[in-house]
SEFI-323377 format. One line per field, with one value per residue (C-alpha): x, y, z; residue in one letter; residue number from 1. Coordinates in nm, 4 decimals, decimal comma, padded with zeros to 6 digits, always signed. Example, Ala and Ser with C-alpha at 12.3 -4.5 7.8 and 13.67 -1.06 7.14 Angstrom:
2
px <- c(+01,2300  +01,3670) .
py <- c(-00,4500  -00,1060) .
pz <- c(+00,7800  +00,7140) .
aa <- c(A  S) .
i <- c(1  2) .
//
This chain:
378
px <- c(-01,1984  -01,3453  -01,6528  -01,4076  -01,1325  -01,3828  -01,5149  -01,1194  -01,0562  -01,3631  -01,2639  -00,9080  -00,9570  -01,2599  -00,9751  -00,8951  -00,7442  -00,3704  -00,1607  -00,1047  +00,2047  +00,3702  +00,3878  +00,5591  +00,2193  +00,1313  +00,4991  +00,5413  +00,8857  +00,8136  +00,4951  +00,7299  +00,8932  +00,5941  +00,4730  +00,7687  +00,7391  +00,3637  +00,3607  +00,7229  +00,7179  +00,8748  +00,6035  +00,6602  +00,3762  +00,4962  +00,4043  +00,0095  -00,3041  -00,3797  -00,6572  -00,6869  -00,4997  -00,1786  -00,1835  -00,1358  -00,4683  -00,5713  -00,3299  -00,3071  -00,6937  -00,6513  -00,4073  -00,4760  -00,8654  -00,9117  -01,1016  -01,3489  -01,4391  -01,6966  -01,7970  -02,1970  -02,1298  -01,8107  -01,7838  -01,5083  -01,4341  -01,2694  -01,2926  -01,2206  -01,2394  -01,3448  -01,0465  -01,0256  -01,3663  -01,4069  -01,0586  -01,2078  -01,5270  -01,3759  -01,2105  -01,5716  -01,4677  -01,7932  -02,1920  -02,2209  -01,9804  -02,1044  -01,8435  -01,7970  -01,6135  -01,6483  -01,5492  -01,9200  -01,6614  -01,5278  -01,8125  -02,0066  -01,7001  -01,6458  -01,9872  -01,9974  -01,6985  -01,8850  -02,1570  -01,9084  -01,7419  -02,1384  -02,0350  -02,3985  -02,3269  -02,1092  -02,3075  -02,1724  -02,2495  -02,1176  -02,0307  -01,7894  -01,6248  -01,5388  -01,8752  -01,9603  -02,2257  -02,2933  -02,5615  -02,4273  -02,3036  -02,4036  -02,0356  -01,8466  -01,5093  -01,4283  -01,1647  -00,9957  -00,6663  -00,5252  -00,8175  -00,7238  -00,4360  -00,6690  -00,9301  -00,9032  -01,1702  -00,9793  -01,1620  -01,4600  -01,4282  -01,2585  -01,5008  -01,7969  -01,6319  -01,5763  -01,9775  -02,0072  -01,8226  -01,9848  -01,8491  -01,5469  -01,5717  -01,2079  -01,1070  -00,8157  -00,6196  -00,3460  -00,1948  +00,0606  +00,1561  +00,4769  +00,5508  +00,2017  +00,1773  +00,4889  +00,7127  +01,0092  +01,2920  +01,6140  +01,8237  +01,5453  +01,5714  +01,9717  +01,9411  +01,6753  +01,9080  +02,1720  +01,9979  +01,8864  +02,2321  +02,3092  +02,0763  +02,1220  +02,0381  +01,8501  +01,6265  +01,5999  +01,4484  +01,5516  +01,9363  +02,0341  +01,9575  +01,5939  +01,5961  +01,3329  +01,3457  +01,0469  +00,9747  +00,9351  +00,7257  +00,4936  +00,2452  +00,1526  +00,1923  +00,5463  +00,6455  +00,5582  +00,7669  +01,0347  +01,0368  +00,9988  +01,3070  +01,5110  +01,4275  +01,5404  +01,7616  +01,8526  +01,8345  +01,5922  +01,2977  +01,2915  +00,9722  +00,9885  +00,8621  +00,9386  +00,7320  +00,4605  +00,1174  -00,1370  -00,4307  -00,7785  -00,8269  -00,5658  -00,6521  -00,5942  -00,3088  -00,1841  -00,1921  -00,0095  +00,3267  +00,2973  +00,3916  +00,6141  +00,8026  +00,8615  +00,9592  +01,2598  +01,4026  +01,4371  +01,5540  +01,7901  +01,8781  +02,2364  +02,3352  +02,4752  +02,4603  +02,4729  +02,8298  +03,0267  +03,0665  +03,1246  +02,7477  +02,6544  +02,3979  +01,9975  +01,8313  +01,4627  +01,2969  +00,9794  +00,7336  +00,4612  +00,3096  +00,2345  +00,0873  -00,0975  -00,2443  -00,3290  -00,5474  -00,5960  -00,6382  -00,3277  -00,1748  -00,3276  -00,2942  -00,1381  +00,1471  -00,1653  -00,3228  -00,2086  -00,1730  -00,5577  -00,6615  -00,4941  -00,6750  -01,0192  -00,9182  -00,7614  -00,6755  -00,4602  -00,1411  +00,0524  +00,2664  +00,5411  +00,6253  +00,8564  +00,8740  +01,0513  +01,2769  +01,1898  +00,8488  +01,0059  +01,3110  +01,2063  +01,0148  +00,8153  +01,1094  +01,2416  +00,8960  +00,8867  +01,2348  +01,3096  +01,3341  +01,2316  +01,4077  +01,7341  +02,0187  +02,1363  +01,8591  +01,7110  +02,0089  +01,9882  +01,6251  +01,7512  +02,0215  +01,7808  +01,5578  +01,8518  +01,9400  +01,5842  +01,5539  +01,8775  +01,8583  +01,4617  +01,6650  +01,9591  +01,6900  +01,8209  +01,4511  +01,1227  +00,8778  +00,6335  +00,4083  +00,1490  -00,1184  -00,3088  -00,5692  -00,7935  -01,0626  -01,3977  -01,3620  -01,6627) .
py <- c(-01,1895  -01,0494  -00,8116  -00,5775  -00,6052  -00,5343  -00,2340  -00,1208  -00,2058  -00,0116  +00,3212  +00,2419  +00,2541  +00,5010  +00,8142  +00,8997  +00,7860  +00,7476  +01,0224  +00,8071  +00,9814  +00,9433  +00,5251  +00,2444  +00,1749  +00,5083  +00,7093  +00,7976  +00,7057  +00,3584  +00,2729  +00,2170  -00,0787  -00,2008  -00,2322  -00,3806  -00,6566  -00,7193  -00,6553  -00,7347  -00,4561  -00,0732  +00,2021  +00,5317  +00,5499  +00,8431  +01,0585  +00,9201  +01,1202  +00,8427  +01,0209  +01,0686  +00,7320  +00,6814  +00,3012  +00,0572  -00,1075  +00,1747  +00,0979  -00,2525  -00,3372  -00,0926  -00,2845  -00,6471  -00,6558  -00,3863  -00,7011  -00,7589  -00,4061  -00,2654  -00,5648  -00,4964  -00,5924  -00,4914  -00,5801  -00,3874  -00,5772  -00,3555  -00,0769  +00,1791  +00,5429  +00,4120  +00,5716  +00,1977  +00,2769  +00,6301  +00,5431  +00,2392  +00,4346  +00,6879  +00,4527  +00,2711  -00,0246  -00,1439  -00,0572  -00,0559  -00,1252  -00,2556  -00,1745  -00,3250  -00,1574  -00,2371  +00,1413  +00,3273  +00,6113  +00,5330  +00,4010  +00,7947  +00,9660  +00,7201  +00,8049  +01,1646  +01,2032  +00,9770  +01,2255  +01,5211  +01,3382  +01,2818  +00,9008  +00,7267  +00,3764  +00,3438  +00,1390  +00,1596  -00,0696  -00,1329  -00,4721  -00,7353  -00,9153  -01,1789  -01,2879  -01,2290  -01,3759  -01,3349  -01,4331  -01,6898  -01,5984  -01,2391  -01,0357  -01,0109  -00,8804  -00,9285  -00,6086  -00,6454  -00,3786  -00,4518  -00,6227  -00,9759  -00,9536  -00,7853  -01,1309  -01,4203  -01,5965  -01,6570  -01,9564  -01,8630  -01,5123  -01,6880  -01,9498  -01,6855  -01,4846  -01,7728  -01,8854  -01,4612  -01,4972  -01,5460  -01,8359  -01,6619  -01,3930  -01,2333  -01,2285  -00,9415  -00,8319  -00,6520  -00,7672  -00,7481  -01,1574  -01,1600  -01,2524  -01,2515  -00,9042  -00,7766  -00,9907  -00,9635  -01,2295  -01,1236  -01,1478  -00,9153  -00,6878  -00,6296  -00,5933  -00,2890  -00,1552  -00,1925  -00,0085  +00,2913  +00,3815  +00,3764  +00,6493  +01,0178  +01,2438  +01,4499  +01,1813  +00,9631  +01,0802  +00,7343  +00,7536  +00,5619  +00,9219  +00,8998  +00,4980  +00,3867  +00,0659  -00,1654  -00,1489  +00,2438  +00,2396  +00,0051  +00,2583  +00,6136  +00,6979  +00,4867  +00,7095  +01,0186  +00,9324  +00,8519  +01,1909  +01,3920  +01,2493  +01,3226  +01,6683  +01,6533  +01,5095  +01,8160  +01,5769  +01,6505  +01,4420  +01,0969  +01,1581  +01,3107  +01,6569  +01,7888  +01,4829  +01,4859  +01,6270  +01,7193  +01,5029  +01,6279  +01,2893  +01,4176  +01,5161  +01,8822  +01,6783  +01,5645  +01,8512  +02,0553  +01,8037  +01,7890  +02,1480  +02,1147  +01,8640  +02,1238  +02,3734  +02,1206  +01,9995  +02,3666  +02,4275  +02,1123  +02,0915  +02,1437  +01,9389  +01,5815  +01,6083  +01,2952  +01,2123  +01,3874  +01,0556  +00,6856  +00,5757  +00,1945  +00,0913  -00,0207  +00,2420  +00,0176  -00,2415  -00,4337  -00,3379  -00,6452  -00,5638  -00,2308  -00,2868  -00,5381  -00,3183  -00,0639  -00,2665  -00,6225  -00,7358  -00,5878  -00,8323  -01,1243  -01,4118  -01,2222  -01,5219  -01,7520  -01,5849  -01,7209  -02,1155  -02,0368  -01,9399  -02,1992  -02,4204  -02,2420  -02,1222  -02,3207  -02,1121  -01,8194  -01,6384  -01,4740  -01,1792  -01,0277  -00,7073  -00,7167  -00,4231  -00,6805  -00,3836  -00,0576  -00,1158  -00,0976  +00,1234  +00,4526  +00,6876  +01,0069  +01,2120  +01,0006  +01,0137  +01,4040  +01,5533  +01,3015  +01,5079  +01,3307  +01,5948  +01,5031  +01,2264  +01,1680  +01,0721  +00,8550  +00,7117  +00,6327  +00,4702  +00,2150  +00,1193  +00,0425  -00,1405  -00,3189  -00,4462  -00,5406  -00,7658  -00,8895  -00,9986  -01,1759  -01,3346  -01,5007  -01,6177  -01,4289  -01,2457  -01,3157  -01,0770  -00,9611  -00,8103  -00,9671  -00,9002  -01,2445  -01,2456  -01,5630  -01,6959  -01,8745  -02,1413  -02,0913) .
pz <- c(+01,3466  +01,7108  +01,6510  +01,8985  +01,6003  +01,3296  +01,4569  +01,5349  +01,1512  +01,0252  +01,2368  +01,1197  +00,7541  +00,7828  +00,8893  +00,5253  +00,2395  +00,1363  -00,0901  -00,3655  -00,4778  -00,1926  -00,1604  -00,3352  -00,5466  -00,6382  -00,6891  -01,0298  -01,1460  -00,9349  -01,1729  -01,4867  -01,3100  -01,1704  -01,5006  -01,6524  -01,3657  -01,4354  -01,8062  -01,8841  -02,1469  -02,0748  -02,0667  -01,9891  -01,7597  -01,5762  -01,8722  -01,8843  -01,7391  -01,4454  -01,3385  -00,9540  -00,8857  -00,9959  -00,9304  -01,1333  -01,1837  -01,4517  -01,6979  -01,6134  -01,7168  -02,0256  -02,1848  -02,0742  -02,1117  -02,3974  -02,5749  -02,3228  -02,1631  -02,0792  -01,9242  -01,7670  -01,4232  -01,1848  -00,7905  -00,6014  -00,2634  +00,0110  -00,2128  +00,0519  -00,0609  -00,3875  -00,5723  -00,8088  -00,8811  -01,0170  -01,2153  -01,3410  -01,4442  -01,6066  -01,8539  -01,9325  -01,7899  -01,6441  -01,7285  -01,3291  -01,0387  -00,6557  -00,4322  -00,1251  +00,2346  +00,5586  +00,7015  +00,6704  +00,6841  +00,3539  +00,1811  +00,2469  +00,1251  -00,1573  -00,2462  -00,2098  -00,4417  -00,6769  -00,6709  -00,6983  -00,9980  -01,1678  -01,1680  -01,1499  -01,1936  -00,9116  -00,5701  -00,2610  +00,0484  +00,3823  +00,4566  +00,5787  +00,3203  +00,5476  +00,5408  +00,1899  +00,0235  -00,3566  -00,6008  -00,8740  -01,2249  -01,1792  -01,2266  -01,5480  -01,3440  -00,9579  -00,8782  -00,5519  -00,4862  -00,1567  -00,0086  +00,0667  +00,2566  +00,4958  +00,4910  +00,6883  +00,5720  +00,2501  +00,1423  +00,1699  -00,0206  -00,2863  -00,3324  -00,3502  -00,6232  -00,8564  -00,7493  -00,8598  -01,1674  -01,4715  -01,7146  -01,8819  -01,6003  -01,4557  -01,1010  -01,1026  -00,7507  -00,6810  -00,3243  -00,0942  -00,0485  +00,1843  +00,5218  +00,7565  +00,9568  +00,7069  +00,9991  +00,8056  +00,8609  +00,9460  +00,5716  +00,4090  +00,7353  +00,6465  +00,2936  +00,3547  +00,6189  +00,3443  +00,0903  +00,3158  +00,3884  +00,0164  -00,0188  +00,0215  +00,3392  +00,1672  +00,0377  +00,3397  +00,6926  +00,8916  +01,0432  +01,3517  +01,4982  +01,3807  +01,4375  +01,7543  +01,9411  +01,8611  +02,2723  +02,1818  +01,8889  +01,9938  +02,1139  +02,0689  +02,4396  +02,4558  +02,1070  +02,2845  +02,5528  +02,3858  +02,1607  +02,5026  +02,6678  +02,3158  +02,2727  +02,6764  +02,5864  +02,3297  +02,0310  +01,7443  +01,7268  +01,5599  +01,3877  +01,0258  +01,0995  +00,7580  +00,5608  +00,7685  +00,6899  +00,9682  +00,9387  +01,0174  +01,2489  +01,4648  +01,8165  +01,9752  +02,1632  +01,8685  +01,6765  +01,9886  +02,0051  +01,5964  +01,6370  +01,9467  +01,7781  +01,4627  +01,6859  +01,8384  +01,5308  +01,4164  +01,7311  +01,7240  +01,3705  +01,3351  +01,6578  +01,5893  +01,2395  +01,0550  +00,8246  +01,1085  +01,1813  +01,0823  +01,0793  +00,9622  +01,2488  +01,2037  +01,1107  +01,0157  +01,1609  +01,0951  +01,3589  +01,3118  +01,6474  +01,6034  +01,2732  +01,4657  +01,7286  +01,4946  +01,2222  +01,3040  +00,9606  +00,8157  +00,6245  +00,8181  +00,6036  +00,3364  +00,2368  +00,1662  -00,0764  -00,3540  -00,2158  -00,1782  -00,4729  -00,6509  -00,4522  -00,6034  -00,9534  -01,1811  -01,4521  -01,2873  -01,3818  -01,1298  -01,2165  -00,8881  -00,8724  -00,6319  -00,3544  -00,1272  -00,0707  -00,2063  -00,0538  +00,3013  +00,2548  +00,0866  +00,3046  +00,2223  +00,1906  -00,1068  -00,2768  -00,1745  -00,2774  -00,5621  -00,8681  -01,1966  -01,3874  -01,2193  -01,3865  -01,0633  -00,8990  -01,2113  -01,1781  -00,8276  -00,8892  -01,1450  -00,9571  -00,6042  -00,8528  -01,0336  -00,6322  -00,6149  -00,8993  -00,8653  -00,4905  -00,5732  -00,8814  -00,6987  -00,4124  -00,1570  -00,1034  -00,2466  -00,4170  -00,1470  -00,4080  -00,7098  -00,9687  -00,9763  -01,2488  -01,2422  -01,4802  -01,4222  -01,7156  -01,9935) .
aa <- c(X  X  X  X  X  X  X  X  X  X  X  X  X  X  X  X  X  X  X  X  X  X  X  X  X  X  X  X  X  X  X  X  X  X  X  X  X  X  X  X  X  X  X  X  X  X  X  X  X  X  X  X  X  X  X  X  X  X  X  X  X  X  X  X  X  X  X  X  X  X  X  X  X  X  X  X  X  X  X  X  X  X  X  X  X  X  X  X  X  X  X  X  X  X  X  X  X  X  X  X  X  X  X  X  X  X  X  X  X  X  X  X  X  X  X  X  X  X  X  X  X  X  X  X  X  X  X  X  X  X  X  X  X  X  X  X  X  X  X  X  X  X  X  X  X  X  X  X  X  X  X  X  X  X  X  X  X  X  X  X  X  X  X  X  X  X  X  X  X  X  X  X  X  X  X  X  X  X  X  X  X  X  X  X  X  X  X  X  X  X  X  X  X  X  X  X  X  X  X  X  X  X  X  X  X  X  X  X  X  X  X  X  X  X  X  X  X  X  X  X  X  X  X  X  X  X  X  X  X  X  X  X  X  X  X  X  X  X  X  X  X  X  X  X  X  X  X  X  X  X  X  X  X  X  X  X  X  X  X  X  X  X  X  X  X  X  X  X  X  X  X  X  X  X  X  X  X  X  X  X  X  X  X  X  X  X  X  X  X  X  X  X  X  X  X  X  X  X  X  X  X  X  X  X  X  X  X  X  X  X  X  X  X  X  X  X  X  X  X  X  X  X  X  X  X  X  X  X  X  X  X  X  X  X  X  X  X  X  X  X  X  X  X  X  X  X  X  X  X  X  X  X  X  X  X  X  X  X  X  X  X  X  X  X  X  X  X  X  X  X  X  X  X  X  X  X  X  X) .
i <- c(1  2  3  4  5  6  7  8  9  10  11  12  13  14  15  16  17  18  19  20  21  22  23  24  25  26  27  28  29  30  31  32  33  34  35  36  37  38  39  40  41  42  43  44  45  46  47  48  49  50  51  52  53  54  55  56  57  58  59  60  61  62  63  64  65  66  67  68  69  70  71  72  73  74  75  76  77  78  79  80  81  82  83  84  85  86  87  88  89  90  91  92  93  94  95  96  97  98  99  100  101  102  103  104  105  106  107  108  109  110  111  112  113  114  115  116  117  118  119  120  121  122  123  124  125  126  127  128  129  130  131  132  133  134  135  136  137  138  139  140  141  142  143  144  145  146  147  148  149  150  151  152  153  154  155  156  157  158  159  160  161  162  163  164  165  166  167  168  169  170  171  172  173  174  175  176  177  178  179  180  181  182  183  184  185  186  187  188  189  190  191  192  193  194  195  196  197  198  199  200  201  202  203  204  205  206  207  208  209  210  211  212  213  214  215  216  217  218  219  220  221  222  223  224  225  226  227  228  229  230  231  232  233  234  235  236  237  238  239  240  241  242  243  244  245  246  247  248  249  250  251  252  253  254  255  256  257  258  259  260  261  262  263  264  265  266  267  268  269  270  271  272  273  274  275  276  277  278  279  280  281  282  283  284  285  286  287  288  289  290  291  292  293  294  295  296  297  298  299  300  301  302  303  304  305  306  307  308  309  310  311  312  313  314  315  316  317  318  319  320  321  322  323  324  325  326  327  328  329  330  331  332  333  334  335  336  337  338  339  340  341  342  343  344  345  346  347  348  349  350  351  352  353  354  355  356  357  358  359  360  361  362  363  364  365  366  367  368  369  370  371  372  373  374  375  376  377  378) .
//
């Protein structure tokens, strides 16, 4: 990767760190199914103390290495705001943990909560994994949660952490492994647009009102355009007002037509509501060069992975767990309004994973997410 990209991927991921509640990893009624697709056992993981996570790698290494922790020595690559970390610490999985980031923004805050939390076997350093290079035999457990689809010096990465792994040691990561760049092909595009319309208004902010051209998305200054000339257009704006929450990255700019937008779609609200209407148009789309311009690493060899390590480790057992549609089609108004309490919308969750598993089993999509776990032979 260009130095110029690097230093655009360490500001990127240095902004702050994602509301795990509110994503396809962290949602809580979600984590039961990803369990049952990793584990293939039912927990009700929804009722457990997760700590400050909510993903799945701190159940996952409490019930498949319960034998084997704490293990003495833990390296966390790409460990971001060091939320895997603190989890994993709190549940005495390791004597000491080095984690690895290449955003100095997130390796200082990762620390500083560590400090907050009185976690004192947690290191933190700033580097690029991409150029990683490890002592032999020195590492127990390897952790990696979302890391390598963001490497593309695959090879090499793998090859040092089974040189890092001690004889018997465990390689464990939790990835996204579909299409490069998340460019979807057309089938699994449908079948997402399919299941959005199945679900509710009121737990869905993308319509074909709300729906922007790739061309218009593909930039903030294009997007700002094209949300000036709807509200000119006396339409409400496209972007999900009500679901978004002010970041304290954002600019004065940004802050100011955060706020003029709210003010329009109050304004606009009851115009052009949708269900007046026959509506079945696109309403998603994958947006590969965006994600692309935003964080060159996203996803940049991510349907490799696994052919890779393979290639390096020969005792590994990969477990899917899916998200080749949910991943993509529920929004933060889903995660937001979805009430656990309610039979309809329990129901409505087991049927959009029932469509999920059954479209992956008949072949018509493939899983787009895994938990690999790989072993350095004794």
């Amino acid at each position: 990767m260009k130095q110029k990209d690097t230093k655009k991927v360490a500001k990127y991921w240095g902004k702050s760190p994602p509301y795990m509640p509110e994503n396809f990893y962290g949602f809580p009624p979600l984590r039961d199914y990803l369990c049952r697709c990793i584990l293939g056992k039912t927990f009700q993981t929804h009722a457990i103390d997760l700590g400050d996570t909510l993903a799945p790698e701190t159940w996952f290494i409490d019930i498949t290495m319960q034998d084997k922790i704490p293990v003495d020595k833990c390296l966390s690559i790409c460990c971001g705001f060091g939320h895997v970390e603190r989890s994993l610490a709190k549940r005495g999985v390791f004597k000491h943990c080095i984690g690895l980031d290449l955003s100095e923004g997130a390796i200082k805050a990762a620390e500083e909560k560590a400090r907050e939390e009185g976690l004192e076997n947690i290191e933190y350093r700033v580097a690029d994994v991409n150029q990683l290079s490890l002592d032999r035999e020195i590492f127990d457990l390897v952790y990696a949660v979302g890391a390598l689809h963001h490497i593309t010096e695959l090879e090499h990465v793998a090859a040092e952490i089974l040189k890092a792994l001690k004889p018997g040691g465990t390689f464990i990561c939790n990835e996204y492994i579909g299409p490069n760049y998340q460019k979807l092909p057309c089938r699994q595009r449908e079948i997402i647009n399919a299941v959005i319309h199945l679900l509710p208004y009121r737990l869905r902010h993308v319509t074909e009102d709300t729906f922007v051209p790739r061309l218009w998305n593909s930039s903030r200054w294009r997007r700002g355009l094209y949300e000036i000339g709807r509200i000119l257009r006396l339409k409400s704006p496209s972007l999900d007002v009500e679901s978004t929450r002010p970041q304290e990255r954002w600019s004065r700019l940004e802050r100011w037509f955060y706020s003029f937008c709210q003010m329009a779609s109050c304004m606009l609200r009851n115009r052009g509501k949708s269900g007046m209407k026959f509506h079945f148009g696109k309403v998603w789309d994958e947006n590969s060069a965006l994600r692309k311009s935003r964080d060159p690493s996203e996803c940049v060899r991510s349907n490799e992975i696994i052919p890779v390590l393979k290639n390096i480790f020969r005792d590994i057992d990969v477990r899917f767990f899916n998200g080749s549609i949910l991943f993509y089609a529920l929004d933060k108004k889903f995660y937001r309004k979805f009430d656990l309490s309610s039979e309809q919308d329990c129901a409505l969750l087991e049927m959009l994973v029932n469509i999920e598993e059954t479209m992956i089993t008949i072949g018509e999509l493939q899983p787009d997410h895994a938990q690999i776990i790989a072993h350095k032979p004794l």
